[in-house]
PDB file of N, CA, C and O in Angstrom:
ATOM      1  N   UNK A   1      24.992  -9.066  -7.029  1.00  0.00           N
ATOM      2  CA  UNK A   1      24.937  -8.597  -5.662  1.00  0.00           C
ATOM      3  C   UNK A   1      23.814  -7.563  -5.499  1.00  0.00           C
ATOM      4  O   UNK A   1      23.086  -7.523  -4.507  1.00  0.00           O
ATOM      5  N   UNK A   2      23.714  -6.579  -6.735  1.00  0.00           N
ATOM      6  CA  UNK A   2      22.396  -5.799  -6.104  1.00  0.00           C
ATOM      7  C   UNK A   2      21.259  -6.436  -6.702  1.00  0.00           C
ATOM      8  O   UNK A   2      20.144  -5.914  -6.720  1.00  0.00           O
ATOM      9  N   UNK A   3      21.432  -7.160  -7.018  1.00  0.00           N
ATOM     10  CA  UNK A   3      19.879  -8.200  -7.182  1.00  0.00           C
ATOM     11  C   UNK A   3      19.337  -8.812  -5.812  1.00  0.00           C
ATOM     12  O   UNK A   3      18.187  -8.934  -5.389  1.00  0.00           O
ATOM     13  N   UNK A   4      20.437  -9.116  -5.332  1.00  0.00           N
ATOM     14  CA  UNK A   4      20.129  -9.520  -3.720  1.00  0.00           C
ATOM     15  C   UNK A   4      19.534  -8.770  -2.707  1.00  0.00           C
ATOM     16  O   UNK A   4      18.594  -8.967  -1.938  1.00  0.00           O
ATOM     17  N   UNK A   5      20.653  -7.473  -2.982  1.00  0.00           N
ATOM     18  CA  UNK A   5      20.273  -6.035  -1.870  1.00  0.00           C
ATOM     19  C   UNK A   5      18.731  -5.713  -2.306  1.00  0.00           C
ATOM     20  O   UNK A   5      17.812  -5.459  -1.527  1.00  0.00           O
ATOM     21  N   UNK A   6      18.670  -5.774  -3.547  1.00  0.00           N
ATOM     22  CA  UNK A   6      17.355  -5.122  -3.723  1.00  0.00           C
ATOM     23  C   UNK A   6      16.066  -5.965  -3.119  1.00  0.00           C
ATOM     24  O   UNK A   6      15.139  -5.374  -2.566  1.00  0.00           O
ATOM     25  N   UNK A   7      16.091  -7.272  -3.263  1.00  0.00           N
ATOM     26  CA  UNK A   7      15.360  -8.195  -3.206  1.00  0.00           C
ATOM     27  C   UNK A   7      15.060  -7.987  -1.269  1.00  0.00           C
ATOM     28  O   UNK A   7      13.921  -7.779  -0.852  1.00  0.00           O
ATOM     29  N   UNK A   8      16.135  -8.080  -0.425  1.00  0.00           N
ATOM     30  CA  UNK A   8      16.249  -7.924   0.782  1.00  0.00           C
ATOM     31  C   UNK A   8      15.703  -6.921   1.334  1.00  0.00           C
ATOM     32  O   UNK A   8      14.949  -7.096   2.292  1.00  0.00           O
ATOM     33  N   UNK A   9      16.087  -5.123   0.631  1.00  0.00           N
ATOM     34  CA  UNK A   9      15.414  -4.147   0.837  1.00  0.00           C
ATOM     35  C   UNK A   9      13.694  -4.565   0.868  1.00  0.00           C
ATOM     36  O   UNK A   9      13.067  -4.420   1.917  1.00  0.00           O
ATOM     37  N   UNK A  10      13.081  -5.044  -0.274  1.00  0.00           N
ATOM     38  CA  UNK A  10      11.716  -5.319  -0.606  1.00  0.00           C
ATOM     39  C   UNK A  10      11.378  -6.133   0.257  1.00  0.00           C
ATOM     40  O   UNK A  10      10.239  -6.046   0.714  1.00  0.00           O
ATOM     41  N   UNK A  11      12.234  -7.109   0.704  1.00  0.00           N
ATOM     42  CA  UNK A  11      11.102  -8.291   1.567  1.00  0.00           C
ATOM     43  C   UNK A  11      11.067  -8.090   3.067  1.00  0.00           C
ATOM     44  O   UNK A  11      10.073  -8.338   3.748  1.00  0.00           O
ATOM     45  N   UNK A  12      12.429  -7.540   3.628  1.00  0.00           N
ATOM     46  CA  UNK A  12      12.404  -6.949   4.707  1.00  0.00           C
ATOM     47  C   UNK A  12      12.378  -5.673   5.008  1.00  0.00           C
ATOM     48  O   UNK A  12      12.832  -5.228   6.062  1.00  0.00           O
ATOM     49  N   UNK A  13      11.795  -4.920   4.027  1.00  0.00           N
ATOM     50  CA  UNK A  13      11.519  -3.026   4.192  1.00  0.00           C
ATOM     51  C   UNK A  13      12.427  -2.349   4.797  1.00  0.00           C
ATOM     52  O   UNK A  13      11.918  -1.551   5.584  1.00  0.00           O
ATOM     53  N   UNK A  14      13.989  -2.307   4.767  1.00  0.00           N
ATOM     54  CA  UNK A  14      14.645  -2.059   4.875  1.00  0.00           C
ATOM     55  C   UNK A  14      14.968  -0.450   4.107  1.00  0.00           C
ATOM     56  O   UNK A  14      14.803  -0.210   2.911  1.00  0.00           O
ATOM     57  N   UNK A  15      15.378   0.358   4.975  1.00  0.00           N
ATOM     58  CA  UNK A  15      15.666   1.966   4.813  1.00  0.00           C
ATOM     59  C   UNK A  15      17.038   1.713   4.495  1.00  0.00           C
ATOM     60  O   UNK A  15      17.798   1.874   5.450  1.00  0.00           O
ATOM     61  N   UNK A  16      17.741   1.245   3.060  1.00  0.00           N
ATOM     62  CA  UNK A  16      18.930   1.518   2.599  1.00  0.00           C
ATOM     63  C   UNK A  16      18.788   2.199   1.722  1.00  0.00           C
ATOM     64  O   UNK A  16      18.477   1.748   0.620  1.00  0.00           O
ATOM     65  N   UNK A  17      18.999   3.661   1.978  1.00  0.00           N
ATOM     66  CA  UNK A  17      18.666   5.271   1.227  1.00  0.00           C
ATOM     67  C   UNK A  17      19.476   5.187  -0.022  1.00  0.00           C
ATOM     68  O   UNK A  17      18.910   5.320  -1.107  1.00  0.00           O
ATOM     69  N   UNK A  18      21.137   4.914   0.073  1.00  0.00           N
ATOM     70  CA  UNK A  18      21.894   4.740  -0.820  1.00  0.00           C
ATOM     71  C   UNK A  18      22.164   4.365  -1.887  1.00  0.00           C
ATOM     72  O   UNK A  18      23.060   4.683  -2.669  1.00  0.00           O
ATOM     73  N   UNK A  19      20.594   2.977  -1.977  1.00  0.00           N
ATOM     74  CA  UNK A  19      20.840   1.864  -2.869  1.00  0.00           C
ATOM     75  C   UNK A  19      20.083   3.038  -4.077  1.00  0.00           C
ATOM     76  O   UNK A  19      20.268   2.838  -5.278  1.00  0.00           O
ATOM     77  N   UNK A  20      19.400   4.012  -3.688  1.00  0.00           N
ATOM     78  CA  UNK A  20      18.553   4.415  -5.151  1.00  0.00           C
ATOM     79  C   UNK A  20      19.443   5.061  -6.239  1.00  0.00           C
ATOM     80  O   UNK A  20      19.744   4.670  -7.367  1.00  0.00           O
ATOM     81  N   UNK A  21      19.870   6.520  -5.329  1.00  0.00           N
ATOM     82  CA  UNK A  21      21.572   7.004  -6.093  1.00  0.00           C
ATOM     83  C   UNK A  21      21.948   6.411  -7.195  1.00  0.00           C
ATOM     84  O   UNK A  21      21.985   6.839  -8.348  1.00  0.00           O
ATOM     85  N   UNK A  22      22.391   4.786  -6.489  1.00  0.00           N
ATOM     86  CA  UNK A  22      23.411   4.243  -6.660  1.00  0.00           C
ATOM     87  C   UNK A  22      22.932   3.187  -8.235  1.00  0.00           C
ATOM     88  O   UNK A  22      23.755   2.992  -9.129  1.00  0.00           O
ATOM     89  N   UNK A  23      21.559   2.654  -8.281  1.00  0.00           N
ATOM     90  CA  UNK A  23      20.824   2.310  -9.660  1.00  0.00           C
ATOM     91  C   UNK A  23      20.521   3.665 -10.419  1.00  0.00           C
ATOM     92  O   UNK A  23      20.413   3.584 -11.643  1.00  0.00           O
ATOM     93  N   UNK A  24      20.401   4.678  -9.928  1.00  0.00           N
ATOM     94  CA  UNK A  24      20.585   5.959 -10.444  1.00  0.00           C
ATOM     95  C   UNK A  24      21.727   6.042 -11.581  1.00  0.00           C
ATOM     96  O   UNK A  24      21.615   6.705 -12.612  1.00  0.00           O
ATOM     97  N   UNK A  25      22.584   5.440 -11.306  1.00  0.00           N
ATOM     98  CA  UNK A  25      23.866   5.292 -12.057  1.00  0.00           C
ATOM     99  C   UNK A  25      23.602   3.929 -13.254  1.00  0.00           C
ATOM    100  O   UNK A  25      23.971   3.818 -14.423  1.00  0.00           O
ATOM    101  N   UNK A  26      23.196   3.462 -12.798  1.00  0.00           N
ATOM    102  CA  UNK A  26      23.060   1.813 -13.827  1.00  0.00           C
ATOM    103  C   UNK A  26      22.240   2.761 -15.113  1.00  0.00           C
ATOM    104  O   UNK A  26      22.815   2.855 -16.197  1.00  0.00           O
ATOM    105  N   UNK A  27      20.924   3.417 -14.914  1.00  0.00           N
ATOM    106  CA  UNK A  27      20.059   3.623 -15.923  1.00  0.00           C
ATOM    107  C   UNK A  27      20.747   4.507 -16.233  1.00  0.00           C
ATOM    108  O   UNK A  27      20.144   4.421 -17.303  1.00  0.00           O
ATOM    109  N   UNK A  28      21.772   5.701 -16.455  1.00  0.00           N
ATOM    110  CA  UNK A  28      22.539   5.898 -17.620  1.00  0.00           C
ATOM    111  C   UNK A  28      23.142   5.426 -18.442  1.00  0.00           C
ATOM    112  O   UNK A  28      23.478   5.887 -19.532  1.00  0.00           O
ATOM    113  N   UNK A  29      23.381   4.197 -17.857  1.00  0.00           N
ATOM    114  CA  UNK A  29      24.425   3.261 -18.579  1.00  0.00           C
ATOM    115  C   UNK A  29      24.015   2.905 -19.997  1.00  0.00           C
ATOM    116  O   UNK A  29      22.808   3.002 -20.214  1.00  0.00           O
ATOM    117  N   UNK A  30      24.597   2.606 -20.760  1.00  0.00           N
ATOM    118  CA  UNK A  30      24.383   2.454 -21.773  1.00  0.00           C
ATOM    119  C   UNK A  30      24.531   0.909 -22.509  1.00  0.00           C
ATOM    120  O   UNK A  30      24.755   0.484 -23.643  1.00  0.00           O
ATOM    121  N   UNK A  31      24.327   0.472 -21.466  1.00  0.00           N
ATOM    122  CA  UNK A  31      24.116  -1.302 -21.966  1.00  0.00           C
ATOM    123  C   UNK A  31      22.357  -1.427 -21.776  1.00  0.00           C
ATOM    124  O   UNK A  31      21.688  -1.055 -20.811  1.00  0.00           O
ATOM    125  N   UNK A  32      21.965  -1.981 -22.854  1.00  0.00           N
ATOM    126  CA  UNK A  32      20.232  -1.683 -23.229  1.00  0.00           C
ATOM    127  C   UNK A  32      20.360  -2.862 -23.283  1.00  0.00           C
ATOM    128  O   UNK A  32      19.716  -3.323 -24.225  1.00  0.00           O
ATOM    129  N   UNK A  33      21.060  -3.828 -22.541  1.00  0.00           N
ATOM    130  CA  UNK A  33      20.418  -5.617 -22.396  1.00  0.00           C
ATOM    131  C   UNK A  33      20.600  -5.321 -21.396  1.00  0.00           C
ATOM    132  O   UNK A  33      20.626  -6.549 -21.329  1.00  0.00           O
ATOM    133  N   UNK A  34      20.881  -4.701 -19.845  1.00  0.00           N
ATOM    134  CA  UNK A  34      20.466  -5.073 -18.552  1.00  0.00           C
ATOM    135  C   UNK A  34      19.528  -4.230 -17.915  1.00  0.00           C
ATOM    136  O   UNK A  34      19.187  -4.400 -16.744  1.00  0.00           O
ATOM    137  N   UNK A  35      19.058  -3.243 -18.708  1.00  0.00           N
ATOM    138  CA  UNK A  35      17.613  -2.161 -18.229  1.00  0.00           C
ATOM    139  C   UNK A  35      16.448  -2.885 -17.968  1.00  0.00           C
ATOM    140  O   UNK A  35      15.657  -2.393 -17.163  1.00  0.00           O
ATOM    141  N   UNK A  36      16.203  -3.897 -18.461  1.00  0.00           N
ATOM    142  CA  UNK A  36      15.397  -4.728 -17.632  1.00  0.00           C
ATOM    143  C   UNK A  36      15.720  -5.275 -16.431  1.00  0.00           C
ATOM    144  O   UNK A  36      14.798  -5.268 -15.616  1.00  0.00           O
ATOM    145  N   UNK A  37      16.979  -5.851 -15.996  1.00  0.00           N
ATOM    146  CA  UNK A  37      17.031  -6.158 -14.744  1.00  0.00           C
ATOM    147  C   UNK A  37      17.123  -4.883 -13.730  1.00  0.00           C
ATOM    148  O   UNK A  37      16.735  -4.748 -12.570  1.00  0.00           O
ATOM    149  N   UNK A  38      17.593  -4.261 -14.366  1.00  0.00           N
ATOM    150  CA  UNK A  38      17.505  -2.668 -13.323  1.00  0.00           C
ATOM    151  C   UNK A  38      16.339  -2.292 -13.133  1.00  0.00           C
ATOM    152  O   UNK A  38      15.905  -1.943 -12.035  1.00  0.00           O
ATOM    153  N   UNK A  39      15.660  -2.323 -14.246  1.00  0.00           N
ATOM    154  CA  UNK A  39      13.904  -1.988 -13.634  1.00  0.00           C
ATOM    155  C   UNK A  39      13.164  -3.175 -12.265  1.00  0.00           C
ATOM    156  O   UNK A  39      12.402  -2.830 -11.362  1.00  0.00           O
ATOM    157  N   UNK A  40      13.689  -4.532 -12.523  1.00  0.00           N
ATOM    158  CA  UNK A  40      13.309  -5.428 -11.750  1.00  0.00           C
ATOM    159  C   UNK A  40      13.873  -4.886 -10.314  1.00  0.00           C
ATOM    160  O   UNK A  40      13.235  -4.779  -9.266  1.00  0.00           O
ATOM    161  N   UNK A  41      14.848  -4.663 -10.486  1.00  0.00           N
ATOM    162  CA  UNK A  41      15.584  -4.089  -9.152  1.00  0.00           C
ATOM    163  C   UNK A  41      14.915  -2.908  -8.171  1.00  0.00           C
ATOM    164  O   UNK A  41      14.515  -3.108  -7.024  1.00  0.00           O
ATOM    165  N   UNK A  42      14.885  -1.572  -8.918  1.00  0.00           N
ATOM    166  CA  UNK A  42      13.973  -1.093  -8.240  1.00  0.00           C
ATOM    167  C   UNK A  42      12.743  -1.139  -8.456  1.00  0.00           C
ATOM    168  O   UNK A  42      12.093  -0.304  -7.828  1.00  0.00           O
ATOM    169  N   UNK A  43      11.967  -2.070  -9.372  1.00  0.00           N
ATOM    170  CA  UNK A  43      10.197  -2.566  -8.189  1.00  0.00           C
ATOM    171  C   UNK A  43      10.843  -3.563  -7.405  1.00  0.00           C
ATOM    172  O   UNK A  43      10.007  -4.391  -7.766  1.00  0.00           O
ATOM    173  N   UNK A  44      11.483  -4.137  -6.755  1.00  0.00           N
ATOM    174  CA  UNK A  44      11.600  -5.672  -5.817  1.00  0.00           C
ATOM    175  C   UNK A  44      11.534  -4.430  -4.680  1.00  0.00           C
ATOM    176  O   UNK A  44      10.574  -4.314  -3.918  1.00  0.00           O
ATOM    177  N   UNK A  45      12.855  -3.390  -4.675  1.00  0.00           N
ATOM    178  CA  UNK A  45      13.359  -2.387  -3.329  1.00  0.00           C
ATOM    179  C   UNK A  45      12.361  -1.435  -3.085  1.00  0.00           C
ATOM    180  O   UNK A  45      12.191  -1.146  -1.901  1.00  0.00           O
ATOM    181  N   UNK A  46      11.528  -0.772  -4.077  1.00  0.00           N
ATOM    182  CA  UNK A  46      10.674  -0.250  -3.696  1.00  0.00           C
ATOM    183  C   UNK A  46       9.573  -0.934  -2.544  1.00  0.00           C
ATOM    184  O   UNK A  46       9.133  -2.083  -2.585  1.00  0.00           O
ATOM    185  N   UNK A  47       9.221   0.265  -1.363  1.00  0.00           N
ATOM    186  CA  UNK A  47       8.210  -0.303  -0.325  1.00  0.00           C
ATOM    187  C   UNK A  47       7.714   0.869   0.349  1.00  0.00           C
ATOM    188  O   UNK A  47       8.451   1.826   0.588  1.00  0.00           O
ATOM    189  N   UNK A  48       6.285   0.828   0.721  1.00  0.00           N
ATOM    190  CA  UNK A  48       5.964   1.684   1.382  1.00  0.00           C
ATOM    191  C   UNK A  48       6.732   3.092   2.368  1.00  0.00           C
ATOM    192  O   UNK A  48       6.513   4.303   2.396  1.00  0.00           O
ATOM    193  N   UNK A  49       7.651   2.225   3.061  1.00  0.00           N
ATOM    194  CA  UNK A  49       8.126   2.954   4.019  1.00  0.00           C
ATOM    195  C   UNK A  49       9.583   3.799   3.030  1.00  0.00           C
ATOM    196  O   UNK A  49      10.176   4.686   3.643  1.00  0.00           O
ATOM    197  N   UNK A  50       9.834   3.627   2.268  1.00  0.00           N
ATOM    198  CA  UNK A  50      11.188   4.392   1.371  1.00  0.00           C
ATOM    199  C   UNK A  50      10.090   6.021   1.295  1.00  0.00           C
ATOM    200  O   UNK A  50       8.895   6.191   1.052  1.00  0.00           O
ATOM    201  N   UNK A  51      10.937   6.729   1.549  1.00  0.00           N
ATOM    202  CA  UNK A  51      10.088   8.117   1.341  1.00  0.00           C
ATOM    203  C   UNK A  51      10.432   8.578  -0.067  1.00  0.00           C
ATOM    204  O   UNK A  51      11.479   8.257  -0.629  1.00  0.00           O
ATOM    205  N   UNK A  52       9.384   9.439  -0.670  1.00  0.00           N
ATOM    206  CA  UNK A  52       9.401   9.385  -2.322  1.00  0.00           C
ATOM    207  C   UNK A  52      10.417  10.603  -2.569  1.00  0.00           C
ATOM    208  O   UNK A  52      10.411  10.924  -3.757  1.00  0.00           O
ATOM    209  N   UNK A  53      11.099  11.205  -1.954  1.00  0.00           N
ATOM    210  CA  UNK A  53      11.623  11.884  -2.662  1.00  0.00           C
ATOM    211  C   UNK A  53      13.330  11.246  -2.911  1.00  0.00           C
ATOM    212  O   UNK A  53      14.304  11.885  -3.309  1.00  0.00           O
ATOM    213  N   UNK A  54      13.249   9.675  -2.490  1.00  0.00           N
ATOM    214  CA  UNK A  54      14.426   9.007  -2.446  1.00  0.00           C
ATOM    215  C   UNK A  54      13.815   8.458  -4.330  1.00  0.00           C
ATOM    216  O   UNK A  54      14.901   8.331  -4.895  1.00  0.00           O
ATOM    217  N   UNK A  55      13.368   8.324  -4.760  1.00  0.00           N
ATOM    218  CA  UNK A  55      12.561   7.295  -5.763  1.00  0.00           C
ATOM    219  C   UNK A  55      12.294   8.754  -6.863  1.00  0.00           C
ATOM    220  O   UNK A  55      12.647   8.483  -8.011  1.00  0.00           O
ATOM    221  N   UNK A  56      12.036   9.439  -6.790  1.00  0.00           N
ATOM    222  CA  UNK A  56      11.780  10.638  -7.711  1.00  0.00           C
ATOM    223  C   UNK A  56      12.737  10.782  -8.906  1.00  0.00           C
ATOM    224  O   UNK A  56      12.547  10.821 -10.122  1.00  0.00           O
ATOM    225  N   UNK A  57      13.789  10.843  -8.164  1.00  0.00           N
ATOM    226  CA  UNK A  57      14.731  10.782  -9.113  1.00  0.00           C
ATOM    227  C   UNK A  57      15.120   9.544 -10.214  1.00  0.00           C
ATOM    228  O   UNK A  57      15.625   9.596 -11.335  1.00  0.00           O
ATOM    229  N   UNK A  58      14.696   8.516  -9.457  1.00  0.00           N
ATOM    230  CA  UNK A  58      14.801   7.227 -10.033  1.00  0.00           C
ATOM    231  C   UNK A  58      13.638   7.048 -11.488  1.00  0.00           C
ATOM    232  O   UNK A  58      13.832   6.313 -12.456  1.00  0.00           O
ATOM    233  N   UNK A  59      12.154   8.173 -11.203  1.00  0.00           N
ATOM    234  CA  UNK A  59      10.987   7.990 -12.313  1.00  0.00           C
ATOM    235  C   UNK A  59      11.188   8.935 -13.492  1.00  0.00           C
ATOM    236  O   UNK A  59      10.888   8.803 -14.679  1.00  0.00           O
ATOM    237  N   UNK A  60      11.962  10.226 -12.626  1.00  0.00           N
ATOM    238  CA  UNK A  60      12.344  10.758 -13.475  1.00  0.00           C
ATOM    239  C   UNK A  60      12.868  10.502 -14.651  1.00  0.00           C
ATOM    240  O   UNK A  60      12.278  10.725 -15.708  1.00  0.00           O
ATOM    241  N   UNK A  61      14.272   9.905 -14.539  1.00  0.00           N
ATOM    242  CA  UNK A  61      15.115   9.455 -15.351  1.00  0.00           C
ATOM    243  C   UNK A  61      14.418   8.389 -16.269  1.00  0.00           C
ATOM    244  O   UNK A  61      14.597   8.224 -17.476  1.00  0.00           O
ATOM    245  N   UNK A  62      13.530   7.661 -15.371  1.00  0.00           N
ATOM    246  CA  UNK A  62      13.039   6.222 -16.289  1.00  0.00           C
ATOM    247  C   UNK A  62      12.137   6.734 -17.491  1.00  0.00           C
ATOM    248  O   UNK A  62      11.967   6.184 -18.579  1.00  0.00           O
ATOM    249  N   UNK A  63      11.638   7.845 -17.053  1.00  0.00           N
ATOM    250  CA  UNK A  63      10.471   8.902 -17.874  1.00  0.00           C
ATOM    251  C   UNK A  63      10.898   9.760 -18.598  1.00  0.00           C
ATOM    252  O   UNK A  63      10.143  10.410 -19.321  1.00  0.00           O
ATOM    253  N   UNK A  64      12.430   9.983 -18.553  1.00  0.00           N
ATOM    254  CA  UNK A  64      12.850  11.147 -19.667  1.00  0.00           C
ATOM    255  C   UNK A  64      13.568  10.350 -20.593  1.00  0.00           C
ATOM    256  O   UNK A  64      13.895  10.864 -21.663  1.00  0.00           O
ATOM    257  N   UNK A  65      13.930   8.907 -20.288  1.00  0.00           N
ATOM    258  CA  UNK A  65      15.296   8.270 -21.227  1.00  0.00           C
ATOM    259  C   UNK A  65      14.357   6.453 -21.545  1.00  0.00           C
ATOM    260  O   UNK A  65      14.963   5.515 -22.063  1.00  0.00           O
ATOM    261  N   UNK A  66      12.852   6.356 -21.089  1.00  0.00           N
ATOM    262  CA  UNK A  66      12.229   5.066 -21.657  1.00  0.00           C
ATOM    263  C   UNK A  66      11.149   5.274 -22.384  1.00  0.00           C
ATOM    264  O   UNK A  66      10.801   4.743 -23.438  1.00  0.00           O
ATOM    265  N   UNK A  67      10.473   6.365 -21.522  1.00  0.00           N
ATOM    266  CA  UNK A  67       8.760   6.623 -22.159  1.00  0.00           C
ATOM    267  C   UNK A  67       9.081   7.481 -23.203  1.00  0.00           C
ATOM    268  O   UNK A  67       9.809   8.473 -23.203  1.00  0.00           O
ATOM    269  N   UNK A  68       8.192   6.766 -24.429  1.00  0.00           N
ATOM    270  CA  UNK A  68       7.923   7.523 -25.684  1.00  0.00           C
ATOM    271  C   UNK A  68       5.942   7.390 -26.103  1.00  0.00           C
ATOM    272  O   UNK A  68       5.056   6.687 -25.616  1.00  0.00           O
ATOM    273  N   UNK A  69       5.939   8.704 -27.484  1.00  0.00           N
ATOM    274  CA  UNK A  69       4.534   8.313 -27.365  1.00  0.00           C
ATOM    275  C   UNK A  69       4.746   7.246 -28.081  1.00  0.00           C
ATOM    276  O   UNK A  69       3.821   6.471 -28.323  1.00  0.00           O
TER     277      UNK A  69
END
C-alpha cells in the first residue's frame, strides 16, 4: 500500500505531509531486506513542490544509519 501512496504522491505531486514521518519509521526498522524498497519509496514521493524541511529528516537518518566511508 505505501508503494502505491508513494508512487501517486510522485506522479500527481501531491502534498501528503504525513507520508514522510511515517517511512521515517520503516528506516529504523531493522529488516535490512526491505531498505531498498523504502529508499524506492521516498525517491518515487519526493517532488518539487514537498517543502524540504518535510524530507530533512528523512536524509538525515539515511546519512547517519547508510553512508559509510
Amino acid at each position: 500500500m505505501m508503494r502505491l501512496i508513494s508512487r501517486m504522491i510522485g506522479r500527481h505531486q501531491l502534498l501528503i505531509l504525513p507520508f514522510y514521518p511515517h517511512l521515517l519509521r520503516y528506516l529504523q526498522s531493522h529488516e535490512k531486506d526491505k531498505i531498498g524498497e523504502i529508499f524506492a519509496m521516498i525517491i518515487e514521493s519526493c517532488h518539487e513542490l514537498v517543502p524540504p524541511d518535510e524530507i530533512k529528516p528523512l536524509i538525515e537518518k539515511i546519512i547517519a544509519n547508510f553512508i559509510t566511508e
